[in-house]
N, C-alpha and C positions, 0 to 999 in steps of 0.2 A: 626528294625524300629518300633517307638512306633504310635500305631497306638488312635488318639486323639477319644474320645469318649463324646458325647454330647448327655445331657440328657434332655428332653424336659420341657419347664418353666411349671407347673401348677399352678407358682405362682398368675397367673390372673384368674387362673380356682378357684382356691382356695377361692380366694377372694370374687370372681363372686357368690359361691354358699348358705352364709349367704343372699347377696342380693335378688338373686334369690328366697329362701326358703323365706324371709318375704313379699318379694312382693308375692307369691304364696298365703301364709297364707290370707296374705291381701284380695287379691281378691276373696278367698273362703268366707271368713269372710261375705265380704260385698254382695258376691253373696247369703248364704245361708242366711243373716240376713231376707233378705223378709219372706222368709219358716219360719222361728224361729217364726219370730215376730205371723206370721199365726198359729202357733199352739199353741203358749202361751196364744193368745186369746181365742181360741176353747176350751182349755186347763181348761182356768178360766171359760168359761163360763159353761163349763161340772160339773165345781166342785162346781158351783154356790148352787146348790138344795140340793149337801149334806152337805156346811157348811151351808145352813139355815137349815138342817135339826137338825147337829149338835147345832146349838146355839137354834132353839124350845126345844133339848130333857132338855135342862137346866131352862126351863123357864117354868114358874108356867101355870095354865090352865088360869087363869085369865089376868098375861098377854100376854100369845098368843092369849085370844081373844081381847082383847082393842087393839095392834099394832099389826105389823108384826115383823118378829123378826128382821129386820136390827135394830129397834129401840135400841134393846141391846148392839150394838155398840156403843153406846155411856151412856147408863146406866146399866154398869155392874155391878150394885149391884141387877138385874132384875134376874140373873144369879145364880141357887139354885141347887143342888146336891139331895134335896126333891121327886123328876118325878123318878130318878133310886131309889133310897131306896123304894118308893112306888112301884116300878115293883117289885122291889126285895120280899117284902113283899107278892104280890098278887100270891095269889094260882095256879091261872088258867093260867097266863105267866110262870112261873116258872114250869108248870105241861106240858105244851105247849114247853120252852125249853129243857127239858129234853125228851120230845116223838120223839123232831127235832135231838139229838143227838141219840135216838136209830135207829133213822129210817136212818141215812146220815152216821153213822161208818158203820150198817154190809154192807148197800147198796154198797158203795164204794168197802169195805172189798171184797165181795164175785166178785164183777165184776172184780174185778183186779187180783183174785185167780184164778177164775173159766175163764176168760179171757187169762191169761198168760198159764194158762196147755192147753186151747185151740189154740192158736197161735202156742204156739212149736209143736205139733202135726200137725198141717197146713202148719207149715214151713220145717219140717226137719223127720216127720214121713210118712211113705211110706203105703196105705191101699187102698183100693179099694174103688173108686167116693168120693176120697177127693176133687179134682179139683170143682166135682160137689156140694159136702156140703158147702165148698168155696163161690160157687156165689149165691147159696143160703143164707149162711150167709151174704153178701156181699148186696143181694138184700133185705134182709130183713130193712135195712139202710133207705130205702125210704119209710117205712112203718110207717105213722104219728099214734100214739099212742092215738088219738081222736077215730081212729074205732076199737079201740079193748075195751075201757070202757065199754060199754054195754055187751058185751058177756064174757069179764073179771069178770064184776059185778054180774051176774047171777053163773057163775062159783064159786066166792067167796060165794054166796048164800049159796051153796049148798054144797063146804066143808065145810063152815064155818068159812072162814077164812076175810068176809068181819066185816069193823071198826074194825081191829087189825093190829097192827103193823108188826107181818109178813106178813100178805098182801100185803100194802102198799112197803114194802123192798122187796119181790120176784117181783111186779111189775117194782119195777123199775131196778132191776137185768136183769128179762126178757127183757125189753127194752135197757137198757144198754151194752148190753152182744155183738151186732152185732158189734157194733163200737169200743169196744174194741178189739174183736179177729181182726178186721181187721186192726189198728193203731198195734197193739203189732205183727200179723205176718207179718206184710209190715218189721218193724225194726229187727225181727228175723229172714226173711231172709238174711240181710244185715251183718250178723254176717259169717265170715271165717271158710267156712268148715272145715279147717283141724285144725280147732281147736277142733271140736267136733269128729272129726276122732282122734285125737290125742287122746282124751279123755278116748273114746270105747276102744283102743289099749291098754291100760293099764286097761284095767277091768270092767270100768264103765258101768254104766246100762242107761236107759234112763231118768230116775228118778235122779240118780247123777249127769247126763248131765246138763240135764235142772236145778237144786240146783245148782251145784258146777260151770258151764260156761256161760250159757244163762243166767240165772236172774241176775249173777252180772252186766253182759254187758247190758243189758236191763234196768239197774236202770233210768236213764235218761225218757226213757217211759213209764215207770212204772209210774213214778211222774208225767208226763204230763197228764196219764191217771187217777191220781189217783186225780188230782188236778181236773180238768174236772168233774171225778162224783161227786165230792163232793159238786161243786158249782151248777151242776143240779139237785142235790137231795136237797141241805141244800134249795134253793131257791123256789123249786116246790111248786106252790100252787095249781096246778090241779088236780095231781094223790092223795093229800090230800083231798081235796075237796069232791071225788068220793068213796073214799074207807074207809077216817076217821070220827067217827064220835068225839062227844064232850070227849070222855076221853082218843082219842088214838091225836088228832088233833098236828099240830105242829104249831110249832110259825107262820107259814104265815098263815095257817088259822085263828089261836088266833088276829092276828095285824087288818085281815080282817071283822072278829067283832065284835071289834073294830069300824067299819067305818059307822057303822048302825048308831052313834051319834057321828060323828064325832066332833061337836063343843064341847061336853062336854070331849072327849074322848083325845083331843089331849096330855096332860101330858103324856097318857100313850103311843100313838099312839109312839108319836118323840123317847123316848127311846128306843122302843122295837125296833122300824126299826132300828135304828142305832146300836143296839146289834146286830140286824139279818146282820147288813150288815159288822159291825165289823170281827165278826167269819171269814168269807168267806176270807177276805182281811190277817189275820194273817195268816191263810194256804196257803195263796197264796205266801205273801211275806217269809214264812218258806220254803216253796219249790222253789220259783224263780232260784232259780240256775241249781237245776236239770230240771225244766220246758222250759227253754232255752235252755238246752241242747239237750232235748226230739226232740223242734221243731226245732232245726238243726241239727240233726243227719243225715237227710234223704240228705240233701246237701250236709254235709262231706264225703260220703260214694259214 
């Protein structure tokens, strides 16, 4: 006897779920549109200062003092490529961007070398009152770099190394240095032991380890860390300020005197800022992918 088999309709379920799905859409739409709308404003209004900045660095000294710059929205013949040839031209910007890159590659460079071979050592080397150098490094985090200028500065005094550019880069190394060992061993623990057991079993050394398993895995904050120093060093005007004088100086001091005439000065003023501010944003948007990754790694894991 055959025994009748009935299979259940989804035909209404089916149906039901295009429905379902745009009415959802919908309602999310219209629920997050308040929030959109709230941040597209915020948005425009954040970016207000830099496209007037952008549209002064095109615009002659004369007329950024006669109007303001919206006025060149509507007379864009106002609008001269003259303010950057003229940067380009002057000695002292030019002598100023190039001190900004000696002083923001090794800085980065060294924190991120000398950061990363201290991380793995913290993470996965076994030594006696590491826990304790740990919260030392860890404490030193809260140590605002306002009370160390003066005894820093006397120090440079006296090797010699004050108004020069290694100065200026071992400072910001030394301060840079706690925050990275501690962002690079937080993510270095989070790496599978038995991958680096795996490693040692087949012959490797610590130095192979850390080369051949941990840096690749580490790239993610590497980049976050690497993106980080560079926009604290490229932007610093204080630890220049202290330790540079006029022939090591870097462009935020160069833009900064600048500001002693400021009405005369502005052709030069708009371009340089927006140079100094350009740089920062191409390294940022060159690493975005790994920078993202950096700062969710610690979620994933």
């Amino acid at each position: 006897m055959a025994v009748a088999t009935t299979e259940p309709d989804t035909s209404a379920t089916t149906s039901q779920r295009p429905a379902s799905t745009t009415s959802g859409r919908l309602v999310r739409a219209l629920t997050s549109a308040p929030l959109n709308a709230i941040l597209i404003v915020v948005a425009l209004v954040w970016l207000v200062p830099t496209f007037g900045l952008l549209v002064s660095s095109f615009r002659s000294a004369d007329a950024n003092a006669a109007s303001g710059w919206w006025t060149a929205l509507t007379k864009p013949t106002e609008l001269t490529l003259d303010p950057y040839w003229n940067l380009l031209d002057d000695p002292t910007m030019l002598s100023s961007l190039w001190n900004t890159v000696l002083i923001t590659v090794p800085s980065a460079l060294l924190v991120v070398i000398v950061g990363a071979l201290a991380a793995y050592a913290f993470a996965w080397m076994k030594f006696r009152g590491r826990d304790v150098v740990f919260l030392v490094v860890v404490g030193l985090l809260v140590v605002p770099l306002q009370i160390a200028l003066i005894p820093v500065a006397r120090l440079y005094d006296i090797l010699g190394l004050f108004g020069t550019i290694p100065g200026v880069v071992l400072f910001h190394v030394a301060f840079g240095l706690p925050f990275a060992i501690f962002l690079l061993r937080n993510f270095f623990v989070g790496i599978p032991s038995e991958l680096l057991e795996a490693a040692r079993m087949d012959g490797a050394g610590e130095w192979t380890v850390f080369w051949r398993v941990v840096l690749p895995l580490g790239i993610p904050a590497i980049a976050s860390l690497l993106i980080f120093q560079f926009l604290w060093v490229w932007n610093d005007l204080l630890v220049a300020l202290v330790f540079a004088d006029s022939q090591t100086q870097p462009l935020t001091v160069a833009i900064r005197e600048q500001l002693r005439s400021f009405g005369s000065n502005i052709d030069v003023i708009a371009p340089a800022a927006f140079l100094q501010l350009m740089v920062p944003l191409i390294v940022f948007f060159a690493f975005q992918r790994y920078f993202v990754q950096g700062l969710l790694a610690g979620s994933q894991r």
